[in-house]
C-alpha positions in Angstrom: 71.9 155.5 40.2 75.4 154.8 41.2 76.5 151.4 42.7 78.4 151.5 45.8 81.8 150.7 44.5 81.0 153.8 41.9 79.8 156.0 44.2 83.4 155.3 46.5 85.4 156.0 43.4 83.5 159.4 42.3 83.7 160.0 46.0 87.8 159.5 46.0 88.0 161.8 42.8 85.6 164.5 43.2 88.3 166.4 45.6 91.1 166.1 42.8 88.6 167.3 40.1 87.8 170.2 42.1 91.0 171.3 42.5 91.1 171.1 38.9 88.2 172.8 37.7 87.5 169.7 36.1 83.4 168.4 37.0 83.3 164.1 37.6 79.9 163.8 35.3 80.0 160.0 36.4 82.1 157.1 37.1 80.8 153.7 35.9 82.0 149.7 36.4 81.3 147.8 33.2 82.2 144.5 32.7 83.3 140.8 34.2 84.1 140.4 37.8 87.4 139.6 37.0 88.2 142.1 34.2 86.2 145.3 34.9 85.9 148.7 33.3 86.2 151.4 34.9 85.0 154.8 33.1 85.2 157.8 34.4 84.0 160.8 32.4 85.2 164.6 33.0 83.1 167.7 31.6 83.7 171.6 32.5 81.3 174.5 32.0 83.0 175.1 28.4 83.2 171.5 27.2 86.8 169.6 27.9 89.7 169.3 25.7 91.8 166.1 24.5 94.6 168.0 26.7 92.3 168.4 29.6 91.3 164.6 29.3 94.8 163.6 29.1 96.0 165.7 32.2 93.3 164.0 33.7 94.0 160.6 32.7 97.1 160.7 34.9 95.7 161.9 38.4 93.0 159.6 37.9 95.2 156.9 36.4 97.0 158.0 40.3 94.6 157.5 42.3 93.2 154.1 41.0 96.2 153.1 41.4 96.0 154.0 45.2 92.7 152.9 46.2 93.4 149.9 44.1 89.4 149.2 43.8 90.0 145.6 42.0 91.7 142.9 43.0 93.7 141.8 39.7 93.4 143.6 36.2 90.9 146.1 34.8 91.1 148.9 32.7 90.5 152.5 32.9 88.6 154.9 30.7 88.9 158.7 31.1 86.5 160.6 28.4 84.7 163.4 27.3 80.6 162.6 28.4 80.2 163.0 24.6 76.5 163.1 23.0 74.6 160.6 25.0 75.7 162.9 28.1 74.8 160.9 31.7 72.1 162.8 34.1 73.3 162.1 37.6 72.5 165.3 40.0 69.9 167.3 40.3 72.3 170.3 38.7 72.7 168.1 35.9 68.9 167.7 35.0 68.3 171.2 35.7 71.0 172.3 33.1 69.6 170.1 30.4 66.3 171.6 30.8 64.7 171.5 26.9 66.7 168.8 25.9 65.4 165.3 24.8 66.5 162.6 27.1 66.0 158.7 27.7 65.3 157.9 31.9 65.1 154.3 33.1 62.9 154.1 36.2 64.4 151.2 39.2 60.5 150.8 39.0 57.2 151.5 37.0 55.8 154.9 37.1 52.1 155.1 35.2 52.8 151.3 33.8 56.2 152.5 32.2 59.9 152.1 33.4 61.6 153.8 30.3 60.6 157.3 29.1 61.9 159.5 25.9 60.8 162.5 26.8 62.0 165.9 27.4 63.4 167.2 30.3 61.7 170.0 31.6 63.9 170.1 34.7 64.5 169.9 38.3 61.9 170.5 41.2 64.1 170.9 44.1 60.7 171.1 46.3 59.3 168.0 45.0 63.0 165.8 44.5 61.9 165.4 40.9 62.8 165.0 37.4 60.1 166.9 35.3 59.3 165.2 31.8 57.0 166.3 29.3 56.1 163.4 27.3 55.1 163.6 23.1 51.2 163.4 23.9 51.8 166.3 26.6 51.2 164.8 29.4 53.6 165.6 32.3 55.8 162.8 34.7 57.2 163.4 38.2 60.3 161.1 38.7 61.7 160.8 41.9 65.4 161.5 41.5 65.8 158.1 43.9 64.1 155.9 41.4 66.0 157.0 38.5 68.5 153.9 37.5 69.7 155.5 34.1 68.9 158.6 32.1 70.6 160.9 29.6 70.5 163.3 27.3 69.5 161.7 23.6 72.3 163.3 21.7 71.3 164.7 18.4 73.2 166.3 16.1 72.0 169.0 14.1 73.3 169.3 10.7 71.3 172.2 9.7 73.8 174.2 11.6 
């Protein structure tokens, strides 16, 4: 799911957010070669303030700065995982369990690399993403082949 440069730059922060209280949802490079984006988004158990996200913003904004991951310019983005929340870890897709989500397969599983479906969880036996798809029919994903997946935000208004 991550690339290698992502997965070194969640690996360089994860200390810091911990010490923090803060969880690293995801770090992702965006972007030209020569101009990249790097986001990084922060969540905690309760959700994560604008103050939170700007406290953040420095320490991270810090340790770019050390690791200096691009040679020339490229911007940094520190957010909230908003609506469309990433899936990463098997704690993540465990959490979300009930929730409708989009998963993009690094191959095809039953003919189909892109499911909307909802997430019935983790099987920690298996190494699998559990989806229940509209017709009912049940998909294994191997955590390994996922490439992308999120939670579909929806907002109710009813509320």
């Amino acid at each position: 799911m991550l690339s290698s440069k992502e997965a070194s730059l969640l690996a360089a922060l994860e200390p810091r957010a911990a010490d923090e209280g803060i969880e690293i949802v995801t770090v992702e490079v965006v972007g030209s070669r020569k101009a990249p984006t790097i986001r990084v988004y922060l969540d905690t158990p309760e959700g994560i303030t604008f103050e939170e996200i700007t406290t953040a913003q420095a320490w991270v904004n810090e340790i770019m700065d050390e690791l200096d991951p691009f040679p020339g310019a490229y911007t940094l983005e520190v957010s909230s995982p908003g609506i469309d929340r990433p899936l990463r870890t098997p704690e993540h897709f465990a959490r979300f369990a009930g929730d409708e989500v989009y998963v993009m397969t690094t191959s095809p599983i039953d003919g189909r690399s892109r499911f909307n479906a909802r997430l019935c969880g983790f099987d920690e036996e298996k190494g699998c993403v559990e989806l229940s798809m509209e017709d009912g029919a049940k998909i294994d994903v191997p955590l390994g082949d996922i490439k992308k997946a999120h939670v579909k935000g929806v907002i109710d208004f009813s509320r």
